[in-house]
C-alpha positions as CSV (number, residue, x, y, z in Angstrom):
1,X,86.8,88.9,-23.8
2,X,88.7,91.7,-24.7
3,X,92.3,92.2,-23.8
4,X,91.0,95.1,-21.8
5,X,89.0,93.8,-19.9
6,X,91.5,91.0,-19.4
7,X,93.9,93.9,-18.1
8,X,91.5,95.5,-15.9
9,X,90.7,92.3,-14.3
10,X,94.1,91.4,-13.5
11,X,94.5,94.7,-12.3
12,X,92.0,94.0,-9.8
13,X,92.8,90.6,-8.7
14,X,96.3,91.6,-8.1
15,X,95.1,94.6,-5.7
16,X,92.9,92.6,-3.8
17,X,95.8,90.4,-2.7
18,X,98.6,93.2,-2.5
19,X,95.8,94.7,-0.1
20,X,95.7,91.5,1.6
21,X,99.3,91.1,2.2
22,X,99.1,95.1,3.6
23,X,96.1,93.9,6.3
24,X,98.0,90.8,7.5
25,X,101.4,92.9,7.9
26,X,99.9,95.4,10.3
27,X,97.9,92.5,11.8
28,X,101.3,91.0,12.6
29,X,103.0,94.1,13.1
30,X,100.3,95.5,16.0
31,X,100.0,92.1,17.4
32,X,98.8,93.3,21.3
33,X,101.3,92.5,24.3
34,X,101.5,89.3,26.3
35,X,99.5,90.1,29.2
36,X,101.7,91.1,32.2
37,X,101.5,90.6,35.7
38,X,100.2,93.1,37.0
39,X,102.5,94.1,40.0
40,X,101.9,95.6,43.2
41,X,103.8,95.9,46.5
42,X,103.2,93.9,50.1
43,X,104.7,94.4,53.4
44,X,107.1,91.4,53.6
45,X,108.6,92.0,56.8
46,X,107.9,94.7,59.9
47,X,109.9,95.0,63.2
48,X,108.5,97.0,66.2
49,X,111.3,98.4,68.8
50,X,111.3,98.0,71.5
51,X,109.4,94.5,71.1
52,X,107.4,95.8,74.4
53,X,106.8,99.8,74.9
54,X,106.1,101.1,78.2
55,X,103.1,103.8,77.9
56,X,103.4,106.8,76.9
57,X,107.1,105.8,75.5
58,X,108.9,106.1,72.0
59,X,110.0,103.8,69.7
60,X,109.6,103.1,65.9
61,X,107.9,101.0,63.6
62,X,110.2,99.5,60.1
63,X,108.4,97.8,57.4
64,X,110.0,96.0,54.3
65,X,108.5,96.9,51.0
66,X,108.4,94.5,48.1
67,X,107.3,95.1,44.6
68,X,105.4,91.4,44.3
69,X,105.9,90.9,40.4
70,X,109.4,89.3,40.7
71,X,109.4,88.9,36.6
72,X,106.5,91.7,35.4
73,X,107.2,93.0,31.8
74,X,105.5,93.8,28.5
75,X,106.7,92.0,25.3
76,X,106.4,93.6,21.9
77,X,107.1,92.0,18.3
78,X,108.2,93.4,15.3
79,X,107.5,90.7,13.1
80,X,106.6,92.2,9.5
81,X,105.1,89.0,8.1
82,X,104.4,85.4,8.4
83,X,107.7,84.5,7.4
84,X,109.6,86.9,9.3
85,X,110.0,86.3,12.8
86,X,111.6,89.5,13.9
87,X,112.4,90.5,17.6
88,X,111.1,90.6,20.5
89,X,111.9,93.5,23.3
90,X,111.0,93.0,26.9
91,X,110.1,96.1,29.2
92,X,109.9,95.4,33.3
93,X,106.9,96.9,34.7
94,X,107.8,99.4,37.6
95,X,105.7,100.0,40.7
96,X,105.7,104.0,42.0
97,X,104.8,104.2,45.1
98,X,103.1,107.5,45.9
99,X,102.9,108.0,49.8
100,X,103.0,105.7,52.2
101,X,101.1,106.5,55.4
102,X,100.8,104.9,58.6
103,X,97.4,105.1,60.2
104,X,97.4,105.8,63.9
105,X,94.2,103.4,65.4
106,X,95.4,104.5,68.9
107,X,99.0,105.0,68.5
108,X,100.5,108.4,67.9
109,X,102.8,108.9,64.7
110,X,105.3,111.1,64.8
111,X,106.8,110.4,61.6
112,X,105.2,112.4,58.3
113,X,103.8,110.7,55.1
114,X,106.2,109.9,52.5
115,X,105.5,111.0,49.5
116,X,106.4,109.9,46.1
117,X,108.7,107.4,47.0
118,X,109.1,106.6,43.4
119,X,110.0,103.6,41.3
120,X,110.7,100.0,42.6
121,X,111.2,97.4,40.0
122,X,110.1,93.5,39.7
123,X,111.2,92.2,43.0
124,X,112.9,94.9,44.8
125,X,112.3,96.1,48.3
126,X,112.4,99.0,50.1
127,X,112.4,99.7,53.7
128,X,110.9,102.6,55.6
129,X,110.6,103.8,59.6
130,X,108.0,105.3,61.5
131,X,108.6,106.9,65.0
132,X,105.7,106.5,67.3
133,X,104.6,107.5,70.7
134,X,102.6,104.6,72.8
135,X,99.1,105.5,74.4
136,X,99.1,106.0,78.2
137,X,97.0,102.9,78.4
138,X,98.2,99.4,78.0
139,X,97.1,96.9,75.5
140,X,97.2,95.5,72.2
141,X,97.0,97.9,69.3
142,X,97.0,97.6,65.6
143,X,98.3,101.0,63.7
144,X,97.6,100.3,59.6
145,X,100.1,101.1,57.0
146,X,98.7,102.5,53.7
147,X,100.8,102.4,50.5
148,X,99.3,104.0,47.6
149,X,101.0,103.0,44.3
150,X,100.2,105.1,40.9
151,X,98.1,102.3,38.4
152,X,98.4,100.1,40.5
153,X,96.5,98.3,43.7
154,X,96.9,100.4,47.2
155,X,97.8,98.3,50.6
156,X,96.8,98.0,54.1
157,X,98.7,96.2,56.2
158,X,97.8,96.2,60.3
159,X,100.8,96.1,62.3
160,X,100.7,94.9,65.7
161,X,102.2,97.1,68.6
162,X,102.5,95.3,72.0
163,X,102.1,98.2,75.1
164,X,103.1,96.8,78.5
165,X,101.3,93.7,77.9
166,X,102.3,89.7,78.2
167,X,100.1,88.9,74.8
168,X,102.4,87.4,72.2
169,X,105.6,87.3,74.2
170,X,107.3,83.9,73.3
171,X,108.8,82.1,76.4
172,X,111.9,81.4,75.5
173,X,115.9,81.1,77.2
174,X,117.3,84.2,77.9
175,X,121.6,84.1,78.1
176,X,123.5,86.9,80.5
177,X,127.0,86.4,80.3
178,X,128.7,88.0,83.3
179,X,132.7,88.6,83.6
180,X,135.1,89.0,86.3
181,X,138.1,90.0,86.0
182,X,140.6,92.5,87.3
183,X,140.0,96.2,87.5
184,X,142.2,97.2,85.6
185,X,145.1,95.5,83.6
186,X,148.9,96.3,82.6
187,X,149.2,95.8,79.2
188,X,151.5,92.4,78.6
189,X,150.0,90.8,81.4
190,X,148.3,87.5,81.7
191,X,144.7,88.5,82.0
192,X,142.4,85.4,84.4
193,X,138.7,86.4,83.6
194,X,136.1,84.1,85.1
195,X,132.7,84.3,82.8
196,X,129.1,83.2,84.2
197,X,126.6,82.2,81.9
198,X,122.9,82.8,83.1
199,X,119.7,81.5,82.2
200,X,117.3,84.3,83.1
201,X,114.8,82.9,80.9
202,X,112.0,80.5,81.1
203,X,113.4,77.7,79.0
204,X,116.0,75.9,78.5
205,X,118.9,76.5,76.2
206,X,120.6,73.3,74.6
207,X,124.1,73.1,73.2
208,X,125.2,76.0,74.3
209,X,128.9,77.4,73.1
210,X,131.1,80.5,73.5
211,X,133.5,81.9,71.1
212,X,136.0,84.5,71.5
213,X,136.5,86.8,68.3
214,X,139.9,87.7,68.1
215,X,139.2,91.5,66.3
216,X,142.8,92.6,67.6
217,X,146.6,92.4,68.4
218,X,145.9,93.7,71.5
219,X,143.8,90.9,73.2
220,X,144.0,87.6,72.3
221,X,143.3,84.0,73.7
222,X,145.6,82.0,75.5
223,X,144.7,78.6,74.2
224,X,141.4,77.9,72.3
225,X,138.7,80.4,71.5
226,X,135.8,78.1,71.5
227,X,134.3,76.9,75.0
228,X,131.0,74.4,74.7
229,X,128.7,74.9,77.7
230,X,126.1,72.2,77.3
231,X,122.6,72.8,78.6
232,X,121.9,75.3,80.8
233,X,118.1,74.9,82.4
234,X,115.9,78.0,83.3
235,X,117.3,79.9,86.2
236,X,120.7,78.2,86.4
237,X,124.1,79.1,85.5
238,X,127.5,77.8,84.7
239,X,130.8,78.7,85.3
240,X,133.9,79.2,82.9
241,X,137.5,80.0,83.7
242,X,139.6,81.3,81.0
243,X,142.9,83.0,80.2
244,X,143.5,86.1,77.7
245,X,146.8,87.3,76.6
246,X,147.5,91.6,76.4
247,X,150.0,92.6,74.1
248,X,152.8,94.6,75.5
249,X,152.2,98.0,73.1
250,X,148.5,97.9,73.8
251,X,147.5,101.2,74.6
252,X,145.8,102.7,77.5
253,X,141.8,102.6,77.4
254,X,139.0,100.2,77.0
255,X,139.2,96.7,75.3
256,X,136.1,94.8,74.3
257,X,136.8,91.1,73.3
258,X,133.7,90.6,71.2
259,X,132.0,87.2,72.4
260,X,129.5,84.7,69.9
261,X,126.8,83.0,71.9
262,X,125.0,80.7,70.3
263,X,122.3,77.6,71.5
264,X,119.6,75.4,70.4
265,X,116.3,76.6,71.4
266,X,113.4,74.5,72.7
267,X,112.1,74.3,68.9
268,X,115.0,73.1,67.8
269,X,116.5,76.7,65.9
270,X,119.5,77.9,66.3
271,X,120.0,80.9,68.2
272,X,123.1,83.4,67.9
273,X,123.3,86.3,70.6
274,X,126.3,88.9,70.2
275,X,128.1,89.9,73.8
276,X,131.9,90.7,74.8
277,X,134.5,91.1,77.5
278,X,135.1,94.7,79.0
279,X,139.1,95.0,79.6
280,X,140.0,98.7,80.7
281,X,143.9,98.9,79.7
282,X,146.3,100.7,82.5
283,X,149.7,101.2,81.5
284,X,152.1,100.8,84.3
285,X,155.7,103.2,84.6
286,X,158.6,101.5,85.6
287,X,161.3,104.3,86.4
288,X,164.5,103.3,86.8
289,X,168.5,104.9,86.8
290,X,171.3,104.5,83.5
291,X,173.7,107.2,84.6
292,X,174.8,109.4,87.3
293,X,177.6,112.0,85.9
294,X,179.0,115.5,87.3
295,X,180.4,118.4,85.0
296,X,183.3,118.8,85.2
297,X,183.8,114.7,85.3
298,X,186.8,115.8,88.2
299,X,185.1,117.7,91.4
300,X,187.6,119.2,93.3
301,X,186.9,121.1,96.6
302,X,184.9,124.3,96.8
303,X,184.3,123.7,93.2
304,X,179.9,124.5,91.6
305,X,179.2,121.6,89.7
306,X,176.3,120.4,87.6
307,X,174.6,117.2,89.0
308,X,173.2,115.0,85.8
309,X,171.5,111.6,86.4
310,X,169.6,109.8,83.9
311,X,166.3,108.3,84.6
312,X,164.8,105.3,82.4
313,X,161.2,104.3,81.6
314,X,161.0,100.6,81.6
315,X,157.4,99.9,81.8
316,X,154.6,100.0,79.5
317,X,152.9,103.6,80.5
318,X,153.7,107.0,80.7
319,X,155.2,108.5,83.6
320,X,153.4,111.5,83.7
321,X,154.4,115.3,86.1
322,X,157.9,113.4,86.8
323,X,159.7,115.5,89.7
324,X,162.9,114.8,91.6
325,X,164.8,116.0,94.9
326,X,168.2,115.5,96.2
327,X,168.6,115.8,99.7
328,X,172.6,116.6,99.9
329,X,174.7,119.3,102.4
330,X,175.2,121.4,99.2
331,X,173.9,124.8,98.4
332,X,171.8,125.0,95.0
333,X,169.1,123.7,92.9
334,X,168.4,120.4,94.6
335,X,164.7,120.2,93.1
336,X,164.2,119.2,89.6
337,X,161.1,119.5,87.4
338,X,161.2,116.6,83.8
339,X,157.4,116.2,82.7
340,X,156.6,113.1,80.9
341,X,158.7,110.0,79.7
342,X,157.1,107.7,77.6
343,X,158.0,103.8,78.3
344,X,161.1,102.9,75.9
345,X,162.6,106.2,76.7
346,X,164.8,108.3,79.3
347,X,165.1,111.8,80.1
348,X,168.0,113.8,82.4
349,X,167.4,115.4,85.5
350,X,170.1,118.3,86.3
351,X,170.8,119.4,89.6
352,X,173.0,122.8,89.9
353,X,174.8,122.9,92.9
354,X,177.7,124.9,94.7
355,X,180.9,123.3,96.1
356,X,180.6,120.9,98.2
357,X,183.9,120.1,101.2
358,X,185.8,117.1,100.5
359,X,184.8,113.5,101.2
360,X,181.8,111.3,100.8
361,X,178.4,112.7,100.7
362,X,175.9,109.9,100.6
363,X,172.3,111.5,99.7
364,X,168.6,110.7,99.2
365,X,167.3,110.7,95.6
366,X,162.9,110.7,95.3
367,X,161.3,110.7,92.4
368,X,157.8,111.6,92.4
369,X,155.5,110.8,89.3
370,X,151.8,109.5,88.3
371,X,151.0,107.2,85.5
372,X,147.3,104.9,84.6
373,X,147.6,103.2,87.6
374,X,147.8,106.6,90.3
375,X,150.7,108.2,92.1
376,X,154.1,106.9,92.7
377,X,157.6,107.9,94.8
378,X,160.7,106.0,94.5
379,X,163.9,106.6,97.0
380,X,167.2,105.8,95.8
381,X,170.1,106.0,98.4
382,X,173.3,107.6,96.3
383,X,176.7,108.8,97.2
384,X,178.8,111.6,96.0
385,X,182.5,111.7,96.5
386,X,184.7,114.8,95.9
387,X,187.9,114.8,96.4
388,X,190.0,117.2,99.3
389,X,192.1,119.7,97.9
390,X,195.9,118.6,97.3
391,X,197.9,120.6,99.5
392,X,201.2,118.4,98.8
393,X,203.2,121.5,96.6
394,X,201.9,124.0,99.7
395,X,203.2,121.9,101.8
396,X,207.0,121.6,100.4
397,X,207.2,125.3,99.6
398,X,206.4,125.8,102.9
399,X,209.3,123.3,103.8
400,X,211.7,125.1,102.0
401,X,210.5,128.7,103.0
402,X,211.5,127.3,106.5
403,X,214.4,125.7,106.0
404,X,215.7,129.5,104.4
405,X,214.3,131.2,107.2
406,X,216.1,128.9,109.7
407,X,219.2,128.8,107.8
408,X,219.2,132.8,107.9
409,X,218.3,133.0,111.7
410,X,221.2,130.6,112.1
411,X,223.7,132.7,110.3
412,X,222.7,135.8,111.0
413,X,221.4,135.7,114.4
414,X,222.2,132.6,116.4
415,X,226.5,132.6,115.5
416,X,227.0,136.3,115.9
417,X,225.3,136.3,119.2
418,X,227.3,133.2,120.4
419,X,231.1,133.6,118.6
420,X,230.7,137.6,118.6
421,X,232.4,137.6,114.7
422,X,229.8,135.3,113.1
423,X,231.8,133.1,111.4
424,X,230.8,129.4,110.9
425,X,232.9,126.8,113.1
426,X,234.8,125.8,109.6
427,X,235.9,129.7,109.1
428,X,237.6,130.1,112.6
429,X,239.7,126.9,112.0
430,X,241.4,128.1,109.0
């Protein structure tokens, strides 16, 4: 053979396997996807409420969506030979939901389809509401949800809707708590509340306990918080007497004292209800007196003066449209207008008055005022003292004015009439 057609030869051989290598390379290279799960979405969870509709009432329909491939995806290699293992990416597989539409089958939707929801990946959930009207006529009716997802499968799912009907009602224990208590409560105060637990169902509830949820400073419990019941049977009731404690700077208004029921039902589950303890806050005004003080400090007879006397809030309310009256022998401004005092705090009330005469003037002072708890007046019995005018210097010039004028009349009247010259006894001797 010639060394030609050797070359050609190896020329060929070494194409045939440099094509082989090529083929097996983009066999590895486009080597097709794991097969995925194919995902789709289910209705995991629907809740009808009210539980029971009356006819022709509203209420609303919520479903729980679920994309039902928890772990869909696509895997792609890049391997570029036998030898070469390369990578491997992994892409989750979305569901999109398109619409969702509830079909009526009796019931009257109220709510529009939604439309193009969009994406919901391997194991997620989304939640959507429906407002409905019931039919006039009672009975049991089954209104279909359709979900219509883009490449993948659509869903129907019945959901049952229970119109004034006993069907698929579960007996079962139904707790009322009941409290009694005091109208109204000043804050600070011991508050004795008295709670009745009720039965009103048709089994009976096992284990049953109470805890108070202390949410706030302004309502607490006295001792313990947690209060075990026992079994209560259908149609009975127990009895519990407890104590709460208000705080002092609570402020006027409602109080709720959030309450945890909880019981073992018939089957054994444990059942948690949610309840609370309605305590409407009053805040009580306690006015009392610091100073009582004139201007000018001295009074003297005759004399206007300015009546000041201080008045206190003690309590733990407002004393609201706070008005006061003196009921002295005075002429002036014996009525006195101060508005509000808040507890903690004092405020003057200022009487303007004439002169009064000397002595002691004992007086009525009334407060008027109004606070949480309704309208008060207070009487204080009070004395003012002013002192009589000093007529001590008056009294010795008149002394002396006498005692000139008598010594005159003496000299120049009484001793000219009676010795004729009116010389003094002392002159005629020598």
């Amino acid at each position: 053979m010639s060394e030609r057609t050797m070359n050609m030869t190896l020329s060929r051989e070494i194409g045939t396997i440099a094509a082989f290598i090529v083929l097996f390379g983009l066999m590895v290279v486009f080597i097709p996807p794991a097969q995925a799960e194919t995902p789709t979405v289910t209705i995991t969870d629907y809740k009808t409420a009210p539980a029971v509709m009356m006819p022709d009432s509203m209420g609303t329909i919520t479903v729980t969506i679920r994309n039902t491939a928890s772990t869909a995806s696509v895997s792609e290699s890049t391997a570029l030979s036998p030898d070469y293992a390369g990578t491997t990416r992994t892409t989750d597989i979305n569901v999109y939901i398109e619409n969702i539409h509830l079909e009526e089958k009796g019931v009257s939707v109220l709510t529009e389809d939604f439309n193009r929801i969009g994406d919901l990946g391997p194991g997620q959930s989304t939640t959507i509401t429906f407002s409905i009207r019931a039919p006039s006529k009672s009975g049991m009716y089954f209104p279909e949800v359709w979900i219509d997802t883009k490449g993948g499968r659509s869903t129907r799912y019945p959901i049952p809707v229970n119109v004034n009907t006993a069907s698929g009602i579960q007996k079962q224990a139904i707790l009322i708590l009941e409290s009694s208590l005091p109208a109204s409560v000043n804050p600070g105060d011991d508050i004795p509340v008295t709670l009745t637990m009720k039965n009103a169902g048709q089994l009976m509830a096992d284990d049953v306990t109470l805890k108070l949820v202390n949410v706030s400073t302004d309502v607490a419990p006295k001792s313990t918080d947690l209060y075990h019941l026992g079994t209560i049977g259908a149609g009975s009731e127990k009895t519990l007497n407890i104590a709460l404690l208000s705080d002092k700077d609570a402020k006027s208004g409602l109080v709720r004292v959030p309450v945890t029921v909880s019981y073992n039902a018939l089957d054994g589950s444990v059942v948690t209800e949610q309840t609370g303890i309605d305590i409407m806050m009053k805040g009580k005004a306690e006015l009392g007196f610091v100073s009582v003080d004139t201007s000018p400090p001295r009074l003297t007879e005759g004399t206007p003066f300015d009546l000041t006397i201080r008045v206190e809030n003690t309590g733990t309310g407002e004393a609201k449209q706070v008005s006061a009256t003196i009921d002295l022998p005075v002429e002036g401004k014996k009525e006195a207008f101060i508005g509000k005092i808040k507890p903690g705090n004092d405020a003057p009330v200022i009487f303007l008055l004439e002169g009064a005469q000397g002595g002691n003037h004992p007086y009525n002072l009334t407060i008027t005022y109004t606070d949480d708890m309704g309208t008060h007046t207070m009487t204080r019995q009070m004395n003012l003292r002013v002192p009589p005018t000093d007529m001590t210097g008056t009294i010795v010039v008149l002394l002396i004015v006498l005692v000139i004028l008598g010594f005159a009349g003496y000299r120049y009247w009484y001793l000219p009439k009676v010795n004729g010259d009116g010389k003094f006894p002392w002159e005629r001797k020598s």
